[in-house]
C-alpha positions as CSV (number, residue, x, y, z in Angstrom):
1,X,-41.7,5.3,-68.6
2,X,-41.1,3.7,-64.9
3,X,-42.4,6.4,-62.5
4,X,-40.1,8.3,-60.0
5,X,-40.3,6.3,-56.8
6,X,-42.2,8.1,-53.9
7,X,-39.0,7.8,-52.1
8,X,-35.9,8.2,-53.8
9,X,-32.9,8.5,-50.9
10,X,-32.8,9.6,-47.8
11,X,-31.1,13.0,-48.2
12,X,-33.0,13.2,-51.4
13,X,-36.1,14.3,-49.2
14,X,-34.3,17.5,-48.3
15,X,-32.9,18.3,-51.8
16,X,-35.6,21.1,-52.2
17,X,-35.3,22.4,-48.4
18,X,-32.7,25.1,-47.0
19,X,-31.5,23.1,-44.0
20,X,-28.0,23.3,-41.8
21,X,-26.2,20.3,-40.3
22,X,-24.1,20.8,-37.4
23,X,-21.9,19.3,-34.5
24,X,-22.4,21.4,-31.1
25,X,-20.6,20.4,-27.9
26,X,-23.8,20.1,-25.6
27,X,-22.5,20.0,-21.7
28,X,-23.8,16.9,-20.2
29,X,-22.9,16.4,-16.4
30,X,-18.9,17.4,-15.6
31,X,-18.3,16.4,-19.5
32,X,-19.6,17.5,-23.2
33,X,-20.9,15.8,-25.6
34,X,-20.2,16.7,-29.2
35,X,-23.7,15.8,-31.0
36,X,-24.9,15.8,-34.3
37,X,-28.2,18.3,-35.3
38,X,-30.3,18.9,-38.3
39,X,-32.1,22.2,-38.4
40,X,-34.5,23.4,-41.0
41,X,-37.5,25.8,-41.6
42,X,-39.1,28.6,-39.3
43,X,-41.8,29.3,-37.1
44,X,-42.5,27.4,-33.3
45,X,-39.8,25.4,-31.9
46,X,-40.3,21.2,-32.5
47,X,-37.9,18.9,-31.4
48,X,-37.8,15.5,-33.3
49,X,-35.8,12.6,-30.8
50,X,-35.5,9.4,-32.5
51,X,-35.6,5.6,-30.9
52,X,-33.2,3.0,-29.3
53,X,-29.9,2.4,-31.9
54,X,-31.3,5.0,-33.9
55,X,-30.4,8.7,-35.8
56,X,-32.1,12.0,-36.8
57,X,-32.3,10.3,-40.1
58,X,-35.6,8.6,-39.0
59,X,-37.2,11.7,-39.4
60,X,-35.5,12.0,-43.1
61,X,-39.6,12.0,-45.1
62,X,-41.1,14.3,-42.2
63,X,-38.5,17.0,-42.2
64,X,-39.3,18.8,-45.3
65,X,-43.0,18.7,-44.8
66,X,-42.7,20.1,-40.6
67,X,-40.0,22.8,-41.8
68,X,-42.9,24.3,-43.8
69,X,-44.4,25.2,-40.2
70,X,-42.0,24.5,-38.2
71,X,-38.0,25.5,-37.1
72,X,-37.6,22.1,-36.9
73,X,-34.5,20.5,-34.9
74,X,-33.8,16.5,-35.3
75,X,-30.5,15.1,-33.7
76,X,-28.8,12.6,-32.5
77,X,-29.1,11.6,-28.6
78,X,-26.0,11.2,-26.4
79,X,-24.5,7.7,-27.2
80,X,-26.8,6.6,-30.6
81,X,-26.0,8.2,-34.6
82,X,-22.8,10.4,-35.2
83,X,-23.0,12.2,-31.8
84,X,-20.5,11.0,-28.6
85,X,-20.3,7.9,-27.2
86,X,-19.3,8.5,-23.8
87,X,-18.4,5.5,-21.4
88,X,-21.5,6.0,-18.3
89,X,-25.3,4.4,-18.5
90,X,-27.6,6.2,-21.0
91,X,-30.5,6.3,-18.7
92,X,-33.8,8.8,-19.1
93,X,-32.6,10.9,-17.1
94,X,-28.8,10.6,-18.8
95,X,-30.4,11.6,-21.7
96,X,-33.0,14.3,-21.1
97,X,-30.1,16.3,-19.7
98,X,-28.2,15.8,-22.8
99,X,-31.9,17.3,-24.5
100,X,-32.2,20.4,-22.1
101,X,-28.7,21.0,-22.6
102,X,-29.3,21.1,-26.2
103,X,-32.2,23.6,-25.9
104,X,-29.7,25.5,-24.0
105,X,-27.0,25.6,-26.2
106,X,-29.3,26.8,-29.0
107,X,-31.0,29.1,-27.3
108,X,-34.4,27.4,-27.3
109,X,-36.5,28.3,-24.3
110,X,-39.5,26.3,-24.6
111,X,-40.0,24.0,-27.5
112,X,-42.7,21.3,-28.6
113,X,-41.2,17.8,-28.4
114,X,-42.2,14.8,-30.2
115,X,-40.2,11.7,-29.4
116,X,-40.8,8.3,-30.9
117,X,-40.1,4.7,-29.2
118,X,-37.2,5.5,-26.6
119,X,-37.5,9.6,-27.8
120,X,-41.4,9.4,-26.7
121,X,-40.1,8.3,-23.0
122,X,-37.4,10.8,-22.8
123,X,-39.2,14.0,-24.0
124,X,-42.3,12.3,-21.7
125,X,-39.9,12.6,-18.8
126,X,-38.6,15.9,-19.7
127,X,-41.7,17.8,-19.7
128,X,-42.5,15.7,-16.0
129,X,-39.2,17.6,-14.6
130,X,-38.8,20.6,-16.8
131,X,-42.2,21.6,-17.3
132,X,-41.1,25.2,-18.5
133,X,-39.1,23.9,-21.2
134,X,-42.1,21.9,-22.7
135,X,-45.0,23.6,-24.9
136,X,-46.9,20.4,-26.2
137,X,-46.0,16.9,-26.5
138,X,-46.3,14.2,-29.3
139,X,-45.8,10.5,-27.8
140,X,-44.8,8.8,-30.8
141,X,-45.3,4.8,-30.5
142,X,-43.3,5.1,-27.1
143,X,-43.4,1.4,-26.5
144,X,-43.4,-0.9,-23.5
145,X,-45.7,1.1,-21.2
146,X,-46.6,-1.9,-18.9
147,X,-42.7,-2.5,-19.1
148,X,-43.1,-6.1,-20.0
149,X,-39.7,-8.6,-19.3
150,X,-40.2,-10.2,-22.5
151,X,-40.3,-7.0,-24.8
152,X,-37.6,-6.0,-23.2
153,X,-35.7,-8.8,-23.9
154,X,-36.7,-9.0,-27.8
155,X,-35.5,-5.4,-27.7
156,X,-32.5,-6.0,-26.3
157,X,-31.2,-9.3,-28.3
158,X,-32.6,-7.9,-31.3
159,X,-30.7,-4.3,-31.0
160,X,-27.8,-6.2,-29.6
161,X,-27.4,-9.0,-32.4
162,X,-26.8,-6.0,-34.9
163,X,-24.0,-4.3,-33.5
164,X,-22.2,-7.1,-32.8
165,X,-22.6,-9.1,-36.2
166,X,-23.7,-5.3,-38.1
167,X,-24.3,-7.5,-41.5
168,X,-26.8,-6.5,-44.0
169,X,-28.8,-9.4,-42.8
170,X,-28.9,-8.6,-39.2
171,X,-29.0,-5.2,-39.5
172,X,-31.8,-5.7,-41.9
173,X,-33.8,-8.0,-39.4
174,X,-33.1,-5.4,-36.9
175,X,-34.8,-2.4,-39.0
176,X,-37.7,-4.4,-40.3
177,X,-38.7,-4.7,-36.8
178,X,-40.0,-1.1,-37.1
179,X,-42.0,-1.5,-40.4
180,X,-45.3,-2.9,-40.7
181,X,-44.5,-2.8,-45.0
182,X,-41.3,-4.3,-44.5
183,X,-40.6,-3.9,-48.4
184,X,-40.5,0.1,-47.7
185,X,-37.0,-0.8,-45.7
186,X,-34.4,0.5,-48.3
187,X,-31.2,-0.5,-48.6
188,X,-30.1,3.1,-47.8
189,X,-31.4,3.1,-45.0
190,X,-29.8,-0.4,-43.8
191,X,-26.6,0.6,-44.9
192,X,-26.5,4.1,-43.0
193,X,-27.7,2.2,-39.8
194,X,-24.9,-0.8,-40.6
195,X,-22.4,2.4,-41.0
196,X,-23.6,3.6,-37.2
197,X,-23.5,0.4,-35.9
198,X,-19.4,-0.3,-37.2
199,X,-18.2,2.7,-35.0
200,X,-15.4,2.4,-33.3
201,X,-16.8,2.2,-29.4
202,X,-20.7,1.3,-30.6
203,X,-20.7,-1.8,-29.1
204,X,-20.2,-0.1,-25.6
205,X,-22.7,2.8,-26.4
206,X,-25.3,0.4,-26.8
207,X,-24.5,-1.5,-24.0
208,X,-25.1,2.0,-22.5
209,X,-28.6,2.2,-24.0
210,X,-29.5,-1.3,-23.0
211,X,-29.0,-0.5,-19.6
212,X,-33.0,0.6,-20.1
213,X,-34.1,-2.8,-20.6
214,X,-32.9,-4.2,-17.3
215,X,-35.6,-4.3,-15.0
216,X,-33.7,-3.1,-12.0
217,X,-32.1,-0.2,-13.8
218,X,-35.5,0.4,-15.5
219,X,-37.7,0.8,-12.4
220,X,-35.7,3.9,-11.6
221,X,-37.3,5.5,-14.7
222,X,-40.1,2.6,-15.9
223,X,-43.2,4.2,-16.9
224,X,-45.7,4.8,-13.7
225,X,-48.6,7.6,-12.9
226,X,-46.1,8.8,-10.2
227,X,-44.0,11.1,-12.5
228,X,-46.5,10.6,-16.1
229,X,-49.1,12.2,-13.9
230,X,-46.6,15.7,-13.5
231,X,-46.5,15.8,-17.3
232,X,-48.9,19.2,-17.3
233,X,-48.2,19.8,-21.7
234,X,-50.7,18.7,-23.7
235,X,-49.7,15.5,-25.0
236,X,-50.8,13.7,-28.0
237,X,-50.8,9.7,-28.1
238,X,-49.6,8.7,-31.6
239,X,-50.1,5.1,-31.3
240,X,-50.5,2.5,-34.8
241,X,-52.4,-0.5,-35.4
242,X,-49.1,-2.9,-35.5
243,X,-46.7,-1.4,-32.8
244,X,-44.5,-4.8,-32.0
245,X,-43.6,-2.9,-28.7
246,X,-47.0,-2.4,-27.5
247,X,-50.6,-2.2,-28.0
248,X,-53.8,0.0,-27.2
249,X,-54.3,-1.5,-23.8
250,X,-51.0,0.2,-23.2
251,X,-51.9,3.9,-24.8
252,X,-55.1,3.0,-22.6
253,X,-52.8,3.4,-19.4
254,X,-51.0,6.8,-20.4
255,X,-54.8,8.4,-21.1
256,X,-55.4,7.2,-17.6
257,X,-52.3,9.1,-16.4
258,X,-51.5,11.9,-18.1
259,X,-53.6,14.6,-16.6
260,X,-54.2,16.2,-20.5
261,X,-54.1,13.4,-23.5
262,X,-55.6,12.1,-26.5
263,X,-55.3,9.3,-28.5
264,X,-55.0,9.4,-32.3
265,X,-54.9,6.0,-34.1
266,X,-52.6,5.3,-37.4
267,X,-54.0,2.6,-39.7
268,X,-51.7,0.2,-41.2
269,X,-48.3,0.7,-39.8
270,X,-46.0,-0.2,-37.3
271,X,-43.0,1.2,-35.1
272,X,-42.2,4.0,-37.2
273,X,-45.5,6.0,-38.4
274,X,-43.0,8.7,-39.7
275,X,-41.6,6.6,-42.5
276,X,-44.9,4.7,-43.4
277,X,-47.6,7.0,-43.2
278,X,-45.9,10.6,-44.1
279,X,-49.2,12.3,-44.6
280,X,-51.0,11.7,-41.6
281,X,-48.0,12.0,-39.5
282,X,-47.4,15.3,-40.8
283,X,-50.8,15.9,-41.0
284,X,-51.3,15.3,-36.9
285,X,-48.5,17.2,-35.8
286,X,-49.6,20.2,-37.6
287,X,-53.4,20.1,-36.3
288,X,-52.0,19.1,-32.7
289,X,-49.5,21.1,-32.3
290,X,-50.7,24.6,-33.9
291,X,-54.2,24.3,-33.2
292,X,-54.7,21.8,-30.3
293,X,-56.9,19.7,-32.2
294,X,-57.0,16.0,-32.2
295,X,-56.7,14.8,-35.9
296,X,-59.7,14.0,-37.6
């Protein structure tokens, strides 16, 4: 008999877990955004934010396995997944709003954050200017912490060569980026990310988002010990041995600057530790964030 796949679909890895998905208008500014949210599980607040181009769907292994601690909220940010694409600049700032205005809107005081690529900078930023929103922090492969010209421009040709030509091919280039096993990049997941990339007004949105890899919009919010060194949460480094955005020397610089760190290590993987190593991903987040200890 050919065995079950570890992974069968993306929504397959919730079929055993009560969960709710929702569209809440989140005010952002003198305008509201209508975004998307998955909530599942009980227990302390954690906030999943996802990366550049991307959707609460990158989170699809981990949810089942937080919710079991965990009254876990994933969404999409202000201009990326199913949420609204409004017309303005999607910069950190731009989008920690749109998080604290979520927090608001459901009634969550102070949460944990975890944030991966683009989501490690904003809840990074959040917890430097709303430091009472912010219990403990997991940096997920934030990338680009010496804000280096030419990452940013692989980032932004790469991310910007999908939406406009969102063929499997591109598209497919454009997700394998994050995986280290590039064979665990399922057509699924290609497809939902080709279906985000084909929405009406996408083009712009991403234009939006790209805004960050301009390095005169980017100083405004680049990554410095100036506002990292307000960040008073505990904060855990998740960093892996093949991030193509950066590399230790960089997780090296946010241990020097965040005033409470540590660094844990993931072995064979790349961009997106969630999808390729479930275990210890899970497995981290649980010791870190319940218990304060740095994985073994």
């Amino acid at each position: 008999m050919t065995p079950i796949p570890e992974h069968i679909s993306i929504w397959g890895e919730l079929g055993d877990v009560d969960h709710r998905l929702l569209h809440l208008d989140v005010p952002l500014g003198d305008e509201t955004v209508r975004t998307r949210v998955l909530q599942a599980g009980s227990g302390p607040e954690l906030v999943l934010l996802h990366g550049t181009g991307g959707h609460l769907e990158a989170y699809a292994r981990d949810i089942a396995g937080l919710a079991r601690d965990f009254h876990v909220t994933a969404y999409d940010m202000v201009g990326h997944g199913w949420s609204d694409l409004p017309d303005r600049p999607y910069t950190i700032d731009v989008l920690s709003g749109h998080l604290i205005g979520l927090l608001d809107v459901l009634g969550i005081e102070t949460a944990h954050l975890s944030g991966e690529s683009l989501g490690g900078w904003v809840v990074a930023w959040t917890a430097a200017h709303h430091p009472g929103r912010v219990d403990r922090l997991v940096l997920n492969t934030p990338g680009n912490i010496a804000n280096k010209p030419e990452v940013m421009v692989r980032m932004r040709d790469s991310t910007m060569a999908a939406v406009l030509d969102p063929s499997d091919e591109t598209v497919r280039r454009r997700v394998e980026f994050l995986f280290h096993h590039k064979e665990l990049v399922t057509d699924e997941l290609v497809n939902l990310r080709r279906r985000v990339y084909s929405r009406p007004g996408f083009v712009r949105a991403i234009s939006n988002t790209l805004v960050l890899q301009d390095p005169e919009i980017r100083k405004d919010f680049a990554w410095s010990p100036e506002w990292v060194g307000k960040v008073v949460a505990p904060t855990l480094l998740l960093w892996t041995e093949h991030d193509p955005t950066g590399g230790l020397d960089e997780a090296d610089l946010l241990l020097g600057w965040l005033p409470d760190a540590r660094l844990h290590v993931i072995a064979d993987a790349g961009h997106w530790p969630q999808w390729e190593k479930v275990d210890e991903y899970l497995d981290t987040h649980r010791s870190w964030l319940l218990n304060g200890k740095e994985p073994s």
